[in-house]
C-alpha positions, 0 to 999 in steps of 0.5 A: 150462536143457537140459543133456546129462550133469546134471539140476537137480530143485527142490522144497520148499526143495532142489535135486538136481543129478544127475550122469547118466552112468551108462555111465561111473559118472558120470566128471567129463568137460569138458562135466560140470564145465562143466554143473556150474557152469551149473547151480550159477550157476542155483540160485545167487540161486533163493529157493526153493532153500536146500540143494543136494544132488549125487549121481551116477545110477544105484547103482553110482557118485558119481563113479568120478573123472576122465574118464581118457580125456581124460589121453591124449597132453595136455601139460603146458601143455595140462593147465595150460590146462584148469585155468584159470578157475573150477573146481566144487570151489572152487565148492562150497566157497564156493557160497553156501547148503549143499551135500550130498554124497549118496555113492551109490557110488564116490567115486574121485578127482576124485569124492571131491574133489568130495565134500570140497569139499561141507560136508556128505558122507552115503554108502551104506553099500555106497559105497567112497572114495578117492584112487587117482591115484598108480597112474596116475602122478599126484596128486590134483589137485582139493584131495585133498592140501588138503582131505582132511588137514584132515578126516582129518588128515595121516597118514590122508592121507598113507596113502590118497594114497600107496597110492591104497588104497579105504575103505568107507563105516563107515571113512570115517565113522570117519575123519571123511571122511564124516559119515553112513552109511545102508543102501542103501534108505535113502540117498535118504529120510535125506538128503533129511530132513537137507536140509530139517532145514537148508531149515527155517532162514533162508537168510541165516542159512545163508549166515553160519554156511557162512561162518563155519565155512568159514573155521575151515579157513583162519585162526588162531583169533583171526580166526576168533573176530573174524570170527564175531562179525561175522557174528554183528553182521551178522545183525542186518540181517535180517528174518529174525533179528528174526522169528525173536526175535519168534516165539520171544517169542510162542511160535510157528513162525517163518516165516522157518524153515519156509517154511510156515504154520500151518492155522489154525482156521476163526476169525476169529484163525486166519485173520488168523494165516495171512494174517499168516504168509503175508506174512512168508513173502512177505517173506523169500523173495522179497527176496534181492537186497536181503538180498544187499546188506544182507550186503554192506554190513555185511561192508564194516564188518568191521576190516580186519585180518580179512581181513589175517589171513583166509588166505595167498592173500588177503594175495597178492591184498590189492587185493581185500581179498576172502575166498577161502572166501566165497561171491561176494556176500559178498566185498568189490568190488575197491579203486581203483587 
């Protein structure tokens, strides 16, 4: 797939989707958000693909925020208009595999929101973050009054939304903003070490504890709880699950995990190993249609009153009876009228 303002990059179990547009320290243009999704929606049922990472080209910028320029003379039902639809930030939050942030520059804006809506942020330590909208009369509008004070608490937020003050990338981490810093030279090697420190586990297992975690930010603890346990149960239904068990029993690597297989010795025995390995490899790759299908139908069987409880907007629309932070193909298929 072409695309004119982002490059999609795979390897080795990770993703790189670079926003390319260095001229303008990668602002967030209509064609970028729309191109961000094309190209989120191509990884999205890839088996060779577990991590996302998402950065911004060149080192001066993440994103420096929003293409301004398209603020000029719009109304409010015009702006009303763009903001229809499926958007990028709900998007990653609730894209099915991780999603990193490698933060190689200004944050700004609809830059640190994209940021927040990742699970994971990791920075620079020369990056700079923050929500500036109030200097040009707005508001973030992007999930900064949503998600920034449940990662840094509502005074902190208040703060950096009100003044539209920038933080350093060591603040950030201090506050919780971002999870990591590393030198300069260092940011590309170090984030790509923790994507595969992720790759290397079952891609369903990934998913369910996305899920899980994700939804500690929207429910009481107590559906919470009920909800992990269900996901918990669900993870019964994999291979993955029942080759991991397995390989920790006979004391050895665990295909589902690493994707990769032992060399093996020139016997007999090794080679039986390898082609044994490779088969599992085989069978948890390229089957994620049906492991799909298989979490799906046991999500149908979580208690109802979990997702009765699972967040205000989903009691709003309870017709869906769909999990507003699951990933798409684990939300429940719409009831008969």
């Amino acid at each position: 797939m072409a695309f004119e303002t982002i490059r999609v990059e795979e390897g080795e179990g990770i993703a790189w989707v670079t926003i390319d547009r260095p001229e303008k320290r990668n602002a967030l243009n209509a064609t970028v958000r729309r191109e961000l999704l094309d190209g989120f929606d191509s990884l999205r049922e890839r088996a060779d693909v577990r991590v996302v990472i998402i950065t911004g080209a060149g080192d001066k910028a993440f994103v420096a925020g929003a293409d301004v320029g398209e603020f000029a003379g719009r109304t409010p039902l015009e702006q009303r208009a763009t903001m229809q639809g499926r958007r990028i930030f709900d998007e990653l939050a609730g894209f099915p595999k991780p999603v990193v942030a490698m933060i190689n520059g200004f944050a700004l804006g609809g830059g640190c929101e994209l940021a927040m809506a990742c699970d994971i942020r990791v920075a620079a330590r020369s990056a700079k973050l923050g929500q500036p909208e109030i200097r040009l009369g707005l508001i973030p509008g992007a999930g900064g009054t949503q998600r920034l004070p449940r990662l840094i608490g509502p005074g902190r937020a208040m703060r950096m939304v009100l003044t539209g003050e920038l933080i350093d990338a060591v603040e950030a981490e201090r506050i919780g903003l971002v999870d990591a810093v590393f030198e300069d030279a260092e940011l590309r090697t170090r984030t790509e070490s923790l994507a595969h420190a992720m790759a290397a586990h079952s891609p369903v297992a990934l998913r369910l504890a996305k899920t899980a975690v994700r939804a500690a930010q929207d429910v009481a603890l107590t559906a919470g709880l009920a909800l992990e346990r269900e996901l918990f149960i669900t993870a019964f239904a994999s291979e993955d699950m029942r080759e991991g068990v397995a390989a920790f029993l006979e004391k050895r690597a665990s295909a589902g995990d690493s994707g990769t297989c032992p060399r093996g010795a020139q016997s007999g025995t090794g080679n039986r190993e390898v082609t044994t390995c490779r088969a599992r490899i085989h069978s948890v790759t390229t089957n994620q249609s049906a492991l799909s299908a298989t979490i799906h139908s046991w999500m149908m069987r979580v208690p109802i009153w979990i997702h009765w409880a699972a967040s205000s907007t989903l009691r709003a629309r309870f017709a869906g009876c769909a999990l507003s932070w699951a990933p798409r193909d684990l939300r429940c298929p719409r009831r008969a009228s």
